[in-house]
Each structure stands twice: as structure tokens, then as C-alpha cells.
C-alpha positions as CSV (number, residue, x, y, z in Angstrom):
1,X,0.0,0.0,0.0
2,X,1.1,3.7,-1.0
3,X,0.2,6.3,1.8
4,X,0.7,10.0,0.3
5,X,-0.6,13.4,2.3
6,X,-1.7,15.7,-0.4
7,X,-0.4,18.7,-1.4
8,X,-0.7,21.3,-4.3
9,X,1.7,20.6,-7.3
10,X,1.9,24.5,-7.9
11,X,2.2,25.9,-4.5
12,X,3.7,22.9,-2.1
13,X,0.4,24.0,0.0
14,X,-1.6,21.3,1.9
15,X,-4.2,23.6,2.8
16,X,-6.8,22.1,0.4
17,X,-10.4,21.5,0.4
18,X,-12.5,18.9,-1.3
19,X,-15.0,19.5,-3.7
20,X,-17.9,17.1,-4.1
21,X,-19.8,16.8,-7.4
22,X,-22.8,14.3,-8.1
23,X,-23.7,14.2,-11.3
24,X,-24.0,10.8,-13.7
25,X,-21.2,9.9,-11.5
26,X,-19.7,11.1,-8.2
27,X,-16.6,12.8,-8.1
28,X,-14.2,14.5,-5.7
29,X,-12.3,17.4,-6.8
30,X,-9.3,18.9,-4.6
31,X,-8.7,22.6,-4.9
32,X,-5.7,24.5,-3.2
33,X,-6.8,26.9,-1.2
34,X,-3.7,28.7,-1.1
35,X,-3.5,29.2,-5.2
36,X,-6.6,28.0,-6.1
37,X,-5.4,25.4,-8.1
38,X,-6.8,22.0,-9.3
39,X,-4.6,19.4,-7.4
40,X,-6.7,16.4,-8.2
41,X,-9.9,14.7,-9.3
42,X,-11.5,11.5,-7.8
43,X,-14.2,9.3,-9.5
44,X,-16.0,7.3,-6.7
45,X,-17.2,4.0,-7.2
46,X,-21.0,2.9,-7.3
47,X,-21.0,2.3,-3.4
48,X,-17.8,4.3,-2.7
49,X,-18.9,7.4,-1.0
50,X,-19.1,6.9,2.7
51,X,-19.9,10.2,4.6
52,X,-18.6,9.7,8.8
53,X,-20.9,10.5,11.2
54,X,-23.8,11.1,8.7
55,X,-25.5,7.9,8.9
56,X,-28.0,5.8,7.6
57,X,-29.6,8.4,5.2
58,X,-26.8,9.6,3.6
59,X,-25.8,6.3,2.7
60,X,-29.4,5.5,1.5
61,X,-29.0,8.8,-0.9
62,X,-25.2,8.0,-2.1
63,X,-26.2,4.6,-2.9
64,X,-29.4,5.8,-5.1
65,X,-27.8,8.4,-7.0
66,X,-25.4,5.5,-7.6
67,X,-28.3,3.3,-9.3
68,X,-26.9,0.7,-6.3
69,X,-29.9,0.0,-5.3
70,X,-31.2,-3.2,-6.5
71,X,-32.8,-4.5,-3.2
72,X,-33.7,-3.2,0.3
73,X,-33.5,-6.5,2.3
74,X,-29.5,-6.0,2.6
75,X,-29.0,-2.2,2.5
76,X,-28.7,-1.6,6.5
77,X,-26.6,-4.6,6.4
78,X,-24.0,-3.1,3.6
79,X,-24.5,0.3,4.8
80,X,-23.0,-1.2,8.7
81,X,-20.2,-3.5,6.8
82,X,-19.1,-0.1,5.0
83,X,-19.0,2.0,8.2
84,X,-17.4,-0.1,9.9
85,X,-14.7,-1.1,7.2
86,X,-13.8,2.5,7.0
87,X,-13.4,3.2,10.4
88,X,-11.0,0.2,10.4
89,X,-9.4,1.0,8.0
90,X,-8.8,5.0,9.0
91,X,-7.1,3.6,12.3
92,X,-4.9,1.4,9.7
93,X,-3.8,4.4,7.5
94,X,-3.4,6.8,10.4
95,X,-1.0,4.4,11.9
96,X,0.9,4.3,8.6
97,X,0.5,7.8,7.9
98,X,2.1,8.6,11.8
99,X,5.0,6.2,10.8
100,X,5.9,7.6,7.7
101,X,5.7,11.2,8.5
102,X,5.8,11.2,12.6
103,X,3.8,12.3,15.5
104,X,2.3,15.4,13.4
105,X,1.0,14.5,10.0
106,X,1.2,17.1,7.4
């Protein structure tokens, strides 16, 4: 696994903000918000937005705008498996992150 801390190709800045855009597909665009620049776009996976801490709902909205949906029966099952999953594996990549760049991540 690769483990990089973002930061603006123009400026060196890591003071960026995400950009969320839902349209026939989800996507993520990073902005600088130092120099305004474009640092990156992300495409999301049907299923691959999680939002923390928003619950249930949002995950029922991601997942339709998706076209996911193809059955209700396991949907709070999936939605707990993905909450879950991510939390396990922030924990993971905050570990790696605090060994590759030490006690204060960038």
C-alpha cells in the first residue's frame, strides 16, 4: 500500500479543500486553497462514497444516486459493513501515515 498526504503541485500547500460533485457519476475534486489550483480529481465507485458521522440516510441517498440499489433487504446490512470497514481502516492508515511522517502529520 502507497500512503501520500496531499499537497498542491503549484504551490507545495496542503491547505486544500475537497469538492464534491454528483452528477452521472460522483466525483471528488481537490482545490488549493492557497492558489486556487486544481490538485486532483477522484471518481468514486457505485457504493464508494461513505460520509462519517452522517448515517444511515446519507448512505441511502449515495447509494441511489449511484443506481446501487437493487434490493432493500440487505441495504442496513451493507451500509453497517461499510462504516465499519472505514473506520477500520482510517485507524490502519493513520498508523501508517504517523510512521511515515511522525507524530504530526502534514
Amino acid at each position: 500500500m502507497e500512503l501520500h498526504i496531499q499537497k498542491c503541485q503549484t504551490c507545495g500547500s496542503r491547505n486544500l479543500r475537497n469538492i464534491l460533485v454528483r452528477d452521472e457519476e460522483q466525483k471528488v475534486f481537490v482545490q488549493c486553497r492557497d492558489c486556487e489550483s486544481l490538485v486532483a480529481r477522484y471518481i468514486l465507485n457505485s457504493g464508494g462514497y461513505f460520509h462519517a458521522g452522517k448515517g444511515f440516510e446519507s448512505f441511502l441517498r449515495s447509494i441511489e444516486r449511484d443506481g446501487a440499489i437493487s434490493s432493500a433487504r440487505n441495504i442496513d446490512e451493507w451500509f453497517h459493513s461499510v462504516e465499519d470497514s472505514a473506520n477500520r481502516e482510517f485507524e490502519k492508515i493513520i498508523d501508517l501515515a504517523n510512521i511515515k511522517y511522525g507524530d504530526e502529520i502534514p
